[in-house]
PDB file of N, H, CA, C and O in Angstrom:
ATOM      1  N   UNK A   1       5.154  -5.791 -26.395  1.00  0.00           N
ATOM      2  CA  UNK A   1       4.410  -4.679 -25.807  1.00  0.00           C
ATOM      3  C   UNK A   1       3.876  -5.088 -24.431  1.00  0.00           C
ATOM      4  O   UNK A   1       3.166  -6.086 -24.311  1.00  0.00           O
ATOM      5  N   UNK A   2       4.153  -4.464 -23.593  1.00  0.00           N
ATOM      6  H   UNK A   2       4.730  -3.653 -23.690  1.00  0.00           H
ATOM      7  CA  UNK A   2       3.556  -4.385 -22.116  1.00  0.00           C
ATOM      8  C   UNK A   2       2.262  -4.337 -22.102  1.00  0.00           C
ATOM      9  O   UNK A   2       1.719  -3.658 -22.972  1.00  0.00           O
ATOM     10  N   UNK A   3       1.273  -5.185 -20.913  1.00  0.00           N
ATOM     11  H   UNK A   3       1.715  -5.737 -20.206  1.00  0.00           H
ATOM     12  CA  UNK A   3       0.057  -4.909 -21.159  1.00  0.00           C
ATOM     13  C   UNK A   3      -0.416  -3.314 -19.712  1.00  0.00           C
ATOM     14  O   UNK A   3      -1.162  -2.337 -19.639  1.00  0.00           O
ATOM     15  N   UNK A   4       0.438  -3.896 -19.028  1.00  0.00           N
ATOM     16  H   UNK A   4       1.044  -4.690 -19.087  1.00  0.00           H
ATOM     17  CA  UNK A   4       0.660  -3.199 -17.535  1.00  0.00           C
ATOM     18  C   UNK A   4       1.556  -2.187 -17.479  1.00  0.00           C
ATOM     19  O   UNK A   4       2.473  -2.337 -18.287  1.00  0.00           O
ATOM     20  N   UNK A   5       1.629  -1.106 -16.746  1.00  0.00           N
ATOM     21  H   UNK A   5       0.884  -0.984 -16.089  1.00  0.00           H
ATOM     22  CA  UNK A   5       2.932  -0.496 -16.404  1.00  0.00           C
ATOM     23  C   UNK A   5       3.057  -1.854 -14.829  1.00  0.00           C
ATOM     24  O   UNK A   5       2.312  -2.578 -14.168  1.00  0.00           O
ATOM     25  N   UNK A   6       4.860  -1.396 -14.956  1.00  0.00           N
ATOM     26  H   UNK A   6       5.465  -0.808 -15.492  1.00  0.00           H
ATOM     27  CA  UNK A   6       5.315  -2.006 -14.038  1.00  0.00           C
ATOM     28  C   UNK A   6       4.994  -1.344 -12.467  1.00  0.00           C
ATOM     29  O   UNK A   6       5.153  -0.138 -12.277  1.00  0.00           O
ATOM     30  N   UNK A   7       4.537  -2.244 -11.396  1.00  0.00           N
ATOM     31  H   UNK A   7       4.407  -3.223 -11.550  1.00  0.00           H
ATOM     32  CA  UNK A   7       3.622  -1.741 -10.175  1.00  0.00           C
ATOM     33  C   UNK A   7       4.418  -2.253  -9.175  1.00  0.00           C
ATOM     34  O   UNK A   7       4.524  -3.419  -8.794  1.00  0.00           O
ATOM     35  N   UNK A   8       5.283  -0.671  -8.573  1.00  0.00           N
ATOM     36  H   UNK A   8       5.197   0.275  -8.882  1.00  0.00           H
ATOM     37  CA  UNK A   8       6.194  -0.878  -7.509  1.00  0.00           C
ATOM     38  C   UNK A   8       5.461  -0.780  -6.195  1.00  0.00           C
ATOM     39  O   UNK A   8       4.549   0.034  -6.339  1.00  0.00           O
ATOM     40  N   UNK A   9       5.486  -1.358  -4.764  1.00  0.00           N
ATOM     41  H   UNK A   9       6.227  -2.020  -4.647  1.00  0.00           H
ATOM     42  CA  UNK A   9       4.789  -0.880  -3.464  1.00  0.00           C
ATOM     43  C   UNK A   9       5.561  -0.854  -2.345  1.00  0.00           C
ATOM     44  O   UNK A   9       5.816  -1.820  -1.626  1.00  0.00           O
ATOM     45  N   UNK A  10       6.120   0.847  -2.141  1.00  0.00           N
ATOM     46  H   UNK A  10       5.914   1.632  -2.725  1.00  0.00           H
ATOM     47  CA  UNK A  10       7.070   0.999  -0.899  1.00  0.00           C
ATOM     48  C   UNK A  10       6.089   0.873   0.406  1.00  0.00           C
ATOM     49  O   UNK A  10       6.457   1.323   1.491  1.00  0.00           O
ATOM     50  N   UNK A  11       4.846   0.248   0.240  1.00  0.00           N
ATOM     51  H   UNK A  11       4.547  -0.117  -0.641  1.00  0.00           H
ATOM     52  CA  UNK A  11       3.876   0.235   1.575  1.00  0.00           C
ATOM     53  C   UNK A  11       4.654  -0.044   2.951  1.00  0.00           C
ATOM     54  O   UNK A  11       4.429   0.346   4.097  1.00  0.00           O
ATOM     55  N   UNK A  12       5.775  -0.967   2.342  1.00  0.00           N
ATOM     56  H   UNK A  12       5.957  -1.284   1.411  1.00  0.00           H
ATOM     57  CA  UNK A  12       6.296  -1.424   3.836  1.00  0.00           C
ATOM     58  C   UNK A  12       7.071  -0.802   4.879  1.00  0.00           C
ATOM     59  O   UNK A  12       7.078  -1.021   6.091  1.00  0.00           O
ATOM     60  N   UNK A  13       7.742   0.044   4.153  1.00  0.00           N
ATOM     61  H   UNK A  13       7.736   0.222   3.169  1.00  0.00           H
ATOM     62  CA  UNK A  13       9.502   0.966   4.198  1.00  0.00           C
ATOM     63  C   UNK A  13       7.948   1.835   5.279  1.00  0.00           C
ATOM     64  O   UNK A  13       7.723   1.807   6.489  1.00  0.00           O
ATOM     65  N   UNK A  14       7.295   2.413   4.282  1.00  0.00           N
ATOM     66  H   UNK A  14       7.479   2.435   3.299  1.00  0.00           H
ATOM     67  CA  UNK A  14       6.347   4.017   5.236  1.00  0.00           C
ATOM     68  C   UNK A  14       5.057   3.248   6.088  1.00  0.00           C
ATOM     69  O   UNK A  14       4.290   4.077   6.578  1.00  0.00           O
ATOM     70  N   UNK A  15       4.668   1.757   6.362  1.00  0.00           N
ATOM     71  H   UNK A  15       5.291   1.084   5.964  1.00  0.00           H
ATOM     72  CA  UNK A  15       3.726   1.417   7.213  1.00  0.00           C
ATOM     73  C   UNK A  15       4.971   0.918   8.308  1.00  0.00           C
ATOM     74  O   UNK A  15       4.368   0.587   9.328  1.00  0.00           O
ATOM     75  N   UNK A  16       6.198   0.760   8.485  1.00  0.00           N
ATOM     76  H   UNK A  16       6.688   1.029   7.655  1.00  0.00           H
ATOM     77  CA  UNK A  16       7.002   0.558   9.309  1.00  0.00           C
ATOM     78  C   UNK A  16       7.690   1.911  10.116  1.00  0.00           C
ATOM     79  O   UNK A  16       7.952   2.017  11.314  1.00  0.00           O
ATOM     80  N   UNK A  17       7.875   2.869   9.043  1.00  0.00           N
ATOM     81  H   UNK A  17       7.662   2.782   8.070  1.00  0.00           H
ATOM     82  CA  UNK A  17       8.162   4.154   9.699  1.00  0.00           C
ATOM     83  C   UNK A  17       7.149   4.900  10.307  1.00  0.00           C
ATOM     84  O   UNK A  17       7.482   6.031  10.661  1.00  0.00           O
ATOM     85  N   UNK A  18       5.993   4.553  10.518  1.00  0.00           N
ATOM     86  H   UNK A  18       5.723   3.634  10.230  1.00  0.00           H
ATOM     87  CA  UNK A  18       4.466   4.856  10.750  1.00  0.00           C
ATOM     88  C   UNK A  18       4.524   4.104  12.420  1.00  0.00           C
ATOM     89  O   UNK A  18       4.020   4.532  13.459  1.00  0.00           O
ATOM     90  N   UNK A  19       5.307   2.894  12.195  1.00  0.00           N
ATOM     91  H   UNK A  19       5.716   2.547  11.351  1.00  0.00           H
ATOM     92  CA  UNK A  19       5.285   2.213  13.445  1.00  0.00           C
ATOM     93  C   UNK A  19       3.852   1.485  13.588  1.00  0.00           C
ATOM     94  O   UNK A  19       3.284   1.631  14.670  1.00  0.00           O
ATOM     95  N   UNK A  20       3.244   0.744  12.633  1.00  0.00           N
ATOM     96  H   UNK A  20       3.705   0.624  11.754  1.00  0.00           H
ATOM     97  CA  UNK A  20       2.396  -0.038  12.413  1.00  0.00           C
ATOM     98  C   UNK A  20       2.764  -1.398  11.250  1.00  0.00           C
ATOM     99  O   UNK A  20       3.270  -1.564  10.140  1.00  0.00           O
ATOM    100  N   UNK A  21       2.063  -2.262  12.470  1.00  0.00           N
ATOM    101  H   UNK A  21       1.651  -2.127  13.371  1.00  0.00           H
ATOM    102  CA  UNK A  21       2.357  -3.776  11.839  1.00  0.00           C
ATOM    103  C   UNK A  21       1.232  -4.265  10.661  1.00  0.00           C
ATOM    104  O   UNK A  21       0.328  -3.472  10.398  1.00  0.00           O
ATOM    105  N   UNK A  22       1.263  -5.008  10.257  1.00  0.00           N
ATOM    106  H   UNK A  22       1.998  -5.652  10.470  1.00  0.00           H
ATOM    107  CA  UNK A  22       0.244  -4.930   8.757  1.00  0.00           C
ATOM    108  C   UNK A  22      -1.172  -5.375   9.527  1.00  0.00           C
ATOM    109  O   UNK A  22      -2.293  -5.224   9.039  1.00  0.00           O
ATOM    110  N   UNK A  23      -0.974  -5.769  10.411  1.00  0.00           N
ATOM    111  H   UNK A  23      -0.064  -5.892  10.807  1.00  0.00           H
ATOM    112  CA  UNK A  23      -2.433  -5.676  11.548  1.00  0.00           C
ATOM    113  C   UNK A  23      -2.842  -4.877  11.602  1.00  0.00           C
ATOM    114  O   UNK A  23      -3.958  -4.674  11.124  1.00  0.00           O
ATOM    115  N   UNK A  24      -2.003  -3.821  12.345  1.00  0.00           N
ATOM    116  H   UNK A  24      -1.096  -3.986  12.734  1.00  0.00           H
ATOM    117  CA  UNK A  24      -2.577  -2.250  12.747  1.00  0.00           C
ATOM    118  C   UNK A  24      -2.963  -1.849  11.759  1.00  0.00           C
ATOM    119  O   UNK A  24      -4.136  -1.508  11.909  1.00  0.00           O
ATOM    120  N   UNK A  25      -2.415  -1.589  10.182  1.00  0.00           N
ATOM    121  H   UNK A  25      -1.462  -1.866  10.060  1.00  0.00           H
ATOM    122  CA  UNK A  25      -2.663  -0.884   9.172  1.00  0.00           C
ATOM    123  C   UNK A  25      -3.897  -1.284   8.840  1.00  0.00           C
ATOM    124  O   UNK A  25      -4.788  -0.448   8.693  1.00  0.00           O
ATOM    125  N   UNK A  26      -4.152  -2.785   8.654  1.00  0.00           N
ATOM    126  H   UNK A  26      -3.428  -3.465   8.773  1.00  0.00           H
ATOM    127  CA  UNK A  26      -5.342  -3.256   7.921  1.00  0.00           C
ATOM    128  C   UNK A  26      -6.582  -3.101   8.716  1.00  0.00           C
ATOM    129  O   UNK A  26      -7.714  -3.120   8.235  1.00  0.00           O
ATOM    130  N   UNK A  27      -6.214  -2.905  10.291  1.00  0.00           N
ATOM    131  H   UNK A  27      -5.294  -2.889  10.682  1.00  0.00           H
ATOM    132  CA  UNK A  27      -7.707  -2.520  11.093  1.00  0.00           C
ATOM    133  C   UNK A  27      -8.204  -1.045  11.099  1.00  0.00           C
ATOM    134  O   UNK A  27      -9.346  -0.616  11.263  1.00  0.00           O
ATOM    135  N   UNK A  28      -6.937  -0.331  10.855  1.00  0.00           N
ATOM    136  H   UNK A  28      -6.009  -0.680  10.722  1.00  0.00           H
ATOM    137  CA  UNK A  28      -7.180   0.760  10.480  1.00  0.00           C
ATOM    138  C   UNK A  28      -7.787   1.659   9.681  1.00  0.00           C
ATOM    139  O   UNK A  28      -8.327   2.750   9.869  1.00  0.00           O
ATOM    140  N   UNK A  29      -7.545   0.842   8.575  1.00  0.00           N
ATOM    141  H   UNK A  29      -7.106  -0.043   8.423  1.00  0.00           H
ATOM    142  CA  UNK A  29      -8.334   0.740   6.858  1.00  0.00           C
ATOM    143  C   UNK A  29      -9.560   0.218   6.445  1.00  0.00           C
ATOM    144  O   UNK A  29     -10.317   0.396   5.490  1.00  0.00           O
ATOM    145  N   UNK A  30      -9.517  -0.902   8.052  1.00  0.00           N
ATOM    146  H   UNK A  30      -8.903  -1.046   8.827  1.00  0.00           H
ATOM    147  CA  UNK A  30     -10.832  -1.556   7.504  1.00  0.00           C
ATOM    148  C   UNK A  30     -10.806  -2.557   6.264  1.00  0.00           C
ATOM    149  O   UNK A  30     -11.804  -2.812   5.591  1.00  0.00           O
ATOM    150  N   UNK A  31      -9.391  -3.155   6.023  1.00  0.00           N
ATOM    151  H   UNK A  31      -8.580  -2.948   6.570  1.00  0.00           H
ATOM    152  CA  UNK A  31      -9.311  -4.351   5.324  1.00  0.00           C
ATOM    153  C   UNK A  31      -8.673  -5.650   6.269  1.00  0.00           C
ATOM    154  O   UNK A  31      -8.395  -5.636   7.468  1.00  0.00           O
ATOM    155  N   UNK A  32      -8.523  -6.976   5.093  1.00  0.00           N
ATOM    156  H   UNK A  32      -8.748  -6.987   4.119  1.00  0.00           H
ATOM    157  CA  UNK A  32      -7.965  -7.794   5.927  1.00  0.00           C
ATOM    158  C   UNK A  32      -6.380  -7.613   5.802  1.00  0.00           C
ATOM    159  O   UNK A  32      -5.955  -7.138   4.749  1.00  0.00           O
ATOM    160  N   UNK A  33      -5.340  -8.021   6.976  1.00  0.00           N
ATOM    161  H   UNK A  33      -5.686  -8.408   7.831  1.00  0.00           H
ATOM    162  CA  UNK A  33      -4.508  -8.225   6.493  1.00  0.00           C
ATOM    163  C   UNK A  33      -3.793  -8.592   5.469  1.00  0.00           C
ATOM    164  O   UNK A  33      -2.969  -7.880   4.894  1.00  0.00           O
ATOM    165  N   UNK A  34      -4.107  -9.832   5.171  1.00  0.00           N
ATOM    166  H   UNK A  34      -4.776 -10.411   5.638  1.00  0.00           H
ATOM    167  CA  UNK A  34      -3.620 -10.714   3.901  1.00  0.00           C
ATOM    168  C   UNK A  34      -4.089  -9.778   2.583  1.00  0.00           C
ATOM    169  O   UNK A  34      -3.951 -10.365   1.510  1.00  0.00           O
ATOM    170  N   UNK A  35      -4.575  -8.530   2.511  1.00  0.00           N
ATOM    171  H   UNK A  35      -4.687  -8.053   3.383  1.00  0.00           H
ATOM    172  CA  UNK A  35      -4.898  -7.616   1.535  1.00  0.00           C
ATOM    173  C   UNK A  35      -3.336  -7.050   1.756  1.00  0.00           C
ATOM    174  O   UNK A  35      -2.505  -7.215   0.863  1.00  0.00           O
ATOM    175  N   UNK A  36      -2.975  -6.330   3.083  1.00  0.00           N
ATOM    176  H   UNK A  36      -3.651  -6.196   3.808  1.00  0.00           H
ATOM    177  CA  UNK A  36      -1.424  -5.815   3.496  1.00  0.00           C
ATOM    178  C   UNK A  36      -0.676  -6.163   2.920  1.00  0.00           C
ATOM    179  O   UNK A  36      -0.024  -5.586   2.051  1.00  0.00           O
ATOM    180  N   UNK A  37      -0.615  -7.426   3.384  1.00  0.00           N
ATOM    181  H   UNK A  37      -1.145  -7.895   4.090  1.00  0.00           H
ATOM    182  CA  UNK A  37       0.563  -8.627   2.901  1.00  0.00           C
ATOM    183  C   UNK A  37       0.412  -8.614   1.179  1.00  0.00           C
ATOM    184  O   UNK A  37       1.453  -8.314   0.594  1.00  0.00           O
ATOM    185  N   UNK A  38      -0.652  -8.879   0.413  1.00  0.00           N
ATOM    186  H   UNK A  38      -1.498  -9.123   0.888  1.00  0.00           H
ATOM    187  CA  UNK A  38      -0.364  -8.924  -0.799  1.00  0.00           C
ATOM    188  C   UNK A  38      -0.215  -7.357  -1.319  1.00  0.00           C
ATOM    189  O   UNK A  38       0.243  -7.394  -2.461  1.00  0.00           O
ATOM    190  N   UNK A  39      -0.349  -6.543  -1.059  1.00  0.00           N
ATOM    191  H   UNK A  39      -0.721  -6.513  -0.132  1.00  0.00           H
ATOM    192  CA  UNK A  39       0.101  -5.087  -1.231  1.00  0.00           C
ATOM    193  C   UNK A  39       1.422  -4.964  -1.399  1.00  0.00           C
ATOM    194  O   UNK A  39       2.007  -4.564  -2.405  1.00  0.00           O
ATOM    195  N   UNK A  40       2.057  -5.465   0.027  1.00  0.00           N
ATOM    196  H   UNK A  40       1.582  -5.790   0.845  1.00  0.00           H
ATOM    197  CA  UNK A  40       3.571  -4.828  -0.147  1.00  0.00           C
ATOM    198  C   UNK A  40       4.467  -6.141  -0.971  1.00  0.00           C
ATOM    199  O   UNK A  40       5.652  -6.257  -1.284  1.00  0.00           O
ATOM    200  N   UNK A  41       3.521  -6.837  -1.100  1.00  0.00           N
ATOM    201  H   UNK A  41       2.558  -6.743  -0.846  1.00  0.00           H
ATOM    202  CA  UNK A  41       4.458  -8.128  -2.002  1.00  0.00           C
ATOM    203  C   UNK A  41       4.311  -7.660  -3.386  1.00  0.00           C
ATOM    204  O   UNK A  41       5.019  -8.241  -4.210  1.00  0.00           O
ATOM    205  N   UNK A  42       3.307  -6.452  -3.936  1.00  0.00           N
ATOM    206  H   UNK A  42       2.732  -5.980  -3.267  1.00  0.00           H
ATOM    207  CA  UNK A  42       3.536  -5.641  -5.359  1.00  0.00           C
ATOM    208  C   UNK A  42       2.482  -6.843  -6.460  1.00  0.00           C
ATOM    209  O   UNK A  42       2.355  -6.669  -7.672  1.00  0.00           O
ATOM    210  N   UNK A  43       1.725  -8.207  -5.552  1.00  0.00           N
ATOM    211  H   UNK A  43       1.827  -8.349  -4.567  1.00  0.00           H
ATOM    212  CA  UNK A  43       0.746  -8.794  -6.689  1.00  0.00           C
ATOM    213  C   UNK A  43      -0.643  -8.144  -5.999  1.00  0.00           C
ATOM    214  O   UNK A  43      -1.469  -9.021  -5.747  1.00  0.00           O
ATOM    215  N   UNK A  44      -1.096  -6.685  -5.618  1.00  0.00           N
ATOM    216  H   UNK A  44      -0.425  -5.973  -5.822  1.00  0.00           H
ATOM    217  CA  UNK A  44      -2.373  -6.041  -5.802  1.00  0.00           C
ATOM    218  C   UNK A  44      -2.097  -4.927  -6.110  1.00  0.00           C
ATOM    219  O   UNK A  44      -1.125  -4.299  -5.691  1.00  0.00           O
ATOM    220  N   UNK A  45      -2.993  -4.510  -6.951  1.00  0.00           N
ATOM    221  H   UNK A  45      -3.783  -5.021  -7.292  1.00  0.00           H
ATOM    222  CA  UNK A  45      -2.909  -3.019  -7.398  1.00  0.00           C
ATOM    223  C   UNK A  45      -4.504  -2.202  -6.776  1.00  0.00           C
ATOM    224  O   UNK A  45      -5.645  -2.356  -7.211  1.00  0.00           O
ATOM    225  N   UNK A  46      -4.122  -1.516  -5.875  1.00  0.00           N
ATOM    226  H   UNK A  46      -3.195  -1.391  -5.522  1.00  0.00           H
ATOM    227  CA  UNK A  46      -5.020  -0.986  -4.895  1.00  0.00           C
ATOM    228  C   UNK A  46      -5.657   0.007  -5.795  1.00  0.00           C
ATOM    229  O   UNK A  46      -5.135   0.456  -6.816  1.00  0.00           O
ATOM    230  N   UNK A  47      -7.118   0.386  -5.217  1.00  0.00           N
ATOM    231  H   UNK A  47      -7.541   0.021  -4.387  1.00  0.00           H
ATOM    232  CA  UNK A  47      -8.126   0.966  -5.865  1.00  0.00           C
ATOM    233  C   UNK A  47      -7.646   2.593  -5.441  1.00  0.00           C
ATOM    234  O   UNK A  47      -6.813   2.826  -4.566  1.00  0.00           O
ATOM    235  N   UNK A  48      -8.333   3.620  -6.227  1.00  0.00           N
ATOM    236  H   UNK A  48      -9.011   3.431  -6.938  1.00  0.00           H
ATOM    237  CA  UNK A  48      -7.800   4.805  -5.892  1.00  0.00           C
ATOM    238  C   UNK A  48      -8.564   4.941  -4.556  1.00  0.00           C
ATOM    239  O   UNK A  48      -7.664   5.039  -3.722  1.00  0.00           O
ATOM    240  N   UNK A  49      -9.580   4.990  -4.005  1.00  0.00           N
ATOM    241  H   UNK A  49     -10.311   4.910  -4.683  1.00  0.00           H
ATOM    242  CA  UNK A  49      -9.487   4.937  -2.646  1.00  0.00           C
ATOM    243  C   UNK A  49      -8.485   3.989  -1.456  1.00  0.00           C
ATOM    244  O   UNK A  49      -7.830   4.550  -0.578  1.00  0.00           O
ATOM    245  N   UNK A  50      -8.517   2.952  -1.584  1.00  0.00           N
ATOM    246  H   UNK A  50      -9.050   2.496  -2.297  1.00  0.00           H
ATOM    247  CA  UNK A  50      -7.688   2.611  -0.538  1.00  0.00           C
ATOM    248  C   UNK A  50      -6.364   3.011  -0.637  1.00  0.00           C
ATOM    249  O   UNK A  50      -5.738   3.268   0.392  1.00  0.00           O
ATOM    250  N   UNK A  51      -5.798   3.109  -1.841  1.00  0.00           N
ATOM    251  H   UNK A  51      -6.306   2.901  -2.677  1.00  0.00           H
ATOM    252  CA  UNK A  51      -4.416   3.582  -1.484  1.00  0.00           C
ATOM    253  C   UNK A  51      -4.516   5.504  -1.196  1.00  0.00           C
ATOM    254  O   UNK A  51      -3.421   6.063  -1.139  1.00  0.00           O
ATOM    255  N   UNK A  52      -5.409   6.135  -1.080  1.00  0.00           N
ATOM    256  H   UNK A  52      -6.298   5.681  -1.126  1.00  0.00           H
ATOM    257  CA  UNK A  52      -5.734   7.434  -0.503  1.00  0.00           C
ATOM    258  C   UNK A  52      -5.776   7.047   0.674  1.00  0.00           C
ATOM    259  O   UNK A  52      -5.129   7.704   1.490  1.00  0.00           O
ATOM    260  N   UNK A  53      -6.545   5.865   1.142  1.00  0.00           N
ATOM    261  H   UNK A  53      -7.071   5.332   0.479  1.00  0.00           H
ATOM    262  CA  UNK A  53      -6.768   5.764   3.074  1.00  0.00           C
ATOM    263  C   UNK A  53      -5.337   5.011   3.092  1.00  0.00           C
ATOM    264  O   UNK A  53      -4.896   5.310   4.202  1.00  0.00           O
ATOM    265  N   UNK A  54      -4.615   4.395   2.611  1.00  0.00           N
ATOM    266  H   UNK A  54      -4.974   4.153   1.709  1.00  0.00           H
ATOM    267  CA  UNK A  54      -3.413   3.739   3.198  1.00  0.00           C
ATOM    268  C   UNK A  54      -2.429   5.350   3.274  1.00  0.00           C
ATOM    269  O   UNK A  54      -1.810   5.700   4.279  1.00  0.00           O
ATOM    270  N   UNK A  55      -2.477   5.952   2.291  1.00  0.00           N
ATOM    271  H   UNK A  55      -2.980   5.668   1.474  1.00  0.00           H
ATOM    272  CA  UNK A  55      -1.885   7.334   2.243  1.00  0.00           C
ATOM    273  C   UNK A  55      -1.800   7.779   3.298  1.00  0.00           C
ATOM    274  O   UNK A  55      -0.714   7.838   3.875  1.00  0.00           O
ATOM    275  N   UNK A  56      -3.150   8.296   3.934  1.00  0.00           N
ATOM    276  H   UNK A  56      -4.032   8.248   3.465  1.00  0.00           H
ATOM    277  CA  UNK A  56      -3.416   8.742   4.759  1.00  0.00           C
ATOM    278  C   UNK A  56      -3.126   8.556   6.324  1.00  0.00           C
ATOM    279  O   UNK A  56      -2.887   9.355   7.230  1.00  0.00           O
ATOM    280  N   UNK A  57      -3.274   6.838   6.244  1.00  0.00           N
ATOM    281  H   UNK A  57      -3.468   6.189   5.508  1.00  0.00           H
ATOM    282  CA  UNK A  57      -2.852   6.101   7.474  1.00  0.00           C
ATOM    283  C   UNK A  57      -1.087   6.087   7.986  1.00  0.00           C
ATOM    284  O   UNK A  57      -0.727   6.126   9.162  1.00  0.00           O
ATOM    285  N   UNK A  58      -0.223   6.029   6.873  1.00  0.00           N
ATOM    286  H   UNK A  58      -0.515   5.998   5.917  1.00  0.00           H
ATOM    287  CA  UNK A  58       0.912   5.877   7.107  1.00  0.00           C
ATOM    288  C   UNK A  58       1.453   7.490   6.712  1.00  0.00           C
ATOM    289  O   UNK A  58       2.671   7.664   6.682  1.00  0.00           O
ATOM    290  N   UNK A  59       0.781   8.346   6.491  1.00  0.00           N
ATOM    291  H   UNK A  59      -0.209   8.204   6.516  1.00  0.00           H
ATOM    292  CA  UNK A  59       1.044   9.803   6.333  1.00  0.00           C
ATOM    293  C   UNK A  59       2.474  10.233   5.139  1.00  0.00           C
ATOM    294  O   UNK A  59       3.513  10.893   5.106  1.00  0.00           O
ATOM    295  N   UNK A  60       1.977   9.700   4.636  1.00  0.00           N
ATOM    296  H   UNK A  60       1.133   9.164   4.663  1.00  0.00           H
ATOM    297  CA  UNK A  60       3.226   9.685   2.840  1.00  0.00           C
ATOM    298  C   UNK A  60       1.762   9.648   1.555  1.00  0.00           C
ATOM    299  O   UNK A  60       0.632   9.164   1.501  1.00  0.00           O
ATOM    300  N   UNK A  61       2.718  10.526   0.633  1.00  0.00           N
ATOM    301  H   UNK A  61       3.637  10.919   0.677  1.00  0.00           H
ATOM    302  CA  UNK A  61       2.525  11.109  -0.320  1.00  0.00           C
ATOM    303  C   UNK A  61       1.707   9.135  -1.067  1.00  0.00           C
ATOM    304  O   UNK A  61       2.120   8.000  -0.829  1.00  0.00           O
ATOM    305  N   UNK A  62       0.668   9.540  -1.826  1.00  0.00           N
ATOM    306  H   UNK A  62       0.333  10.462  -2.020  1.00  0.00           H
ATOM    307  CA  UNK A  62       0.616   7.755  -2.764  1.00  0.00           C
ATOM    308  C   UNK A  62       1.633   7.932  -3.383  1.00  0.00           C
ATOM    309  O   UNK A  62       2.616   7.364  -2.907  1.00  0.00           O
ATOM    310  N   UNK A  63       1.859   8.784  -4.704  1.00  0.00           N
ATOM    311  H   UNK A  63       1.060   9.246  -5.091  1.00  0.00           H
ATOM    312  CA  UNK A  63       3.184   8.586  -5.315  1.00  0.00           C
ATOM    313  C   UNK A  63       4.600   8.068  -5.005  1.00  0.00           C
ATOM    314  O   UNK A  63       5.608   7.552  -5.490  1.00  0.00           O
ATOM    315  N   UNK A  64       4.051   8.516  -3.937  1.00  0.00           N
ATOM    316  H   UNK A  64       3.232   8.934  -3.544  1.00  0.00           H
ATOM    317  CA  UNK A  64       5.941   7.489  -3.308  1.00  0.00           C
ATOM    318  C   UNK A  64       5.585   6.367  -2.523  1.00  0.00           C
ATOM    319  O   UNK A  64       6.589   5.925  -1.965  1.00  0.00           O
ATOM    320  N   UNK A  65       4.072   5.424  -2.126  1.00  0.00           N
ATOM    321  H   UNK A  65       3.256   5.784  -2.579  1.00  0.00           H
ATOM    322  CA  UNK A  65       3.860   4.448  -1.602  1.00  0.00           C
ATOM    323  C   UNK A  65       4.049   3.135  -2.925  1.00  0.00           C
ATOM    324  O   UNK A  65       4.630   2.057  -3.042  1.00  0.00           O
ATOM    325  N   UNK A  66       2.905   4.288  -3.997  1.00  0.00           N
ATOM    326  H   UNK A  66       2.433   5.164  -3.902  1.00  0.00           H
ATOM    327  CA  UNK A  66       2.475   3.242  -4.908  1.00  0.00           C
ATOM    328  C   UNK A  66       3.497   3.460  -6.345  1.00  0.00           C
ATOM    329  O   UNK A  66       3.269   4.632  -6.648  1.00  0.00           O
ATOM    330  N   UNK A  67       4.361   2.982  -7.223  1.00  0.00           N
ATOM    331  H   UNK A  67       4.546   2.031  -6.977  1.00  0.00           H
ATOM    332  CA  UNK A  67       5.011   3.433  -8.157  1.00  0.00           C
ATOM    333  C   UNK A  67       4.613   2.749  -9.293  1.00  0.00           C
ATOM    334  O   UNK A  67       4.440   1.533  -9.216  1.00  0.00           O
ATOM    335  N   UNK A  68       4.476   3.220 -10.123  1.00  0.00           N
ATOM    336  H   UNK A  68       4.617   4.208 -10.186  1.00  0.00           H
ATOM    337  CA  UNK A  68       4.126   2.665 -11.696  1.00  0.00           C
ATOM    338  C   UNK A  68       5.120   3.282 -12.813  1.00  0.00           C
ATOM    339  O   UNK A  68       5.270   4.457 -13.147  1.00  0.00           O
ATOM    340  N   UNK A  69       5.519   2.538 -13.108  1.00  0.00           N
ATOM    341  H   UNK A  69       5.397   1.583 -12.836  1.00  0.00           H
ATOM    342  CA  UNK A  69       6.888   3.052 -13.775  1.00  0.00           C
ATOM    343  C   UNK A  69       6.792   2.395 -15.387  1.00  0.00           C
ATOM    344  O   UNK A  69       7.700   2.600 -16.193  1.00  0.00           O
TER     345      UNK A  69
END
């Protein structure tokens, strides 16, 4: 038995089509980078606010940033 659903993060594919580097994103957000970086590497599972402001920042739906399958 799974304890987790499995936690997919297309952050990178839509903070690149956004035309922001994980710098820009994270000053944007008001986090640190190395929060970025472990985001799109899929070992953080972002709080329902920040992945609403990452939403917001890279202008894509959460459902298609953040996947839980």
């Amino acid at each position: 038995m799974k304890s987790m659903a499995e936690f997919v993060c297309h952050l990178k594919k839509y903070r690149q089509m956004a035309g922001l580097t994980q710098e820009d994103l994270a000053l944007k957000i008001g986090v640190r980078r190395e929060t970025i970086s472990r985001l799109e590497a899929g070992k953080y599972n972002p709080s329902l606010k920040l992945a609403m402001e990452i939403s917001r920042a890279v202008r894509a739906p959460i459902e298609e940033i953040f996947v839980f399958e």
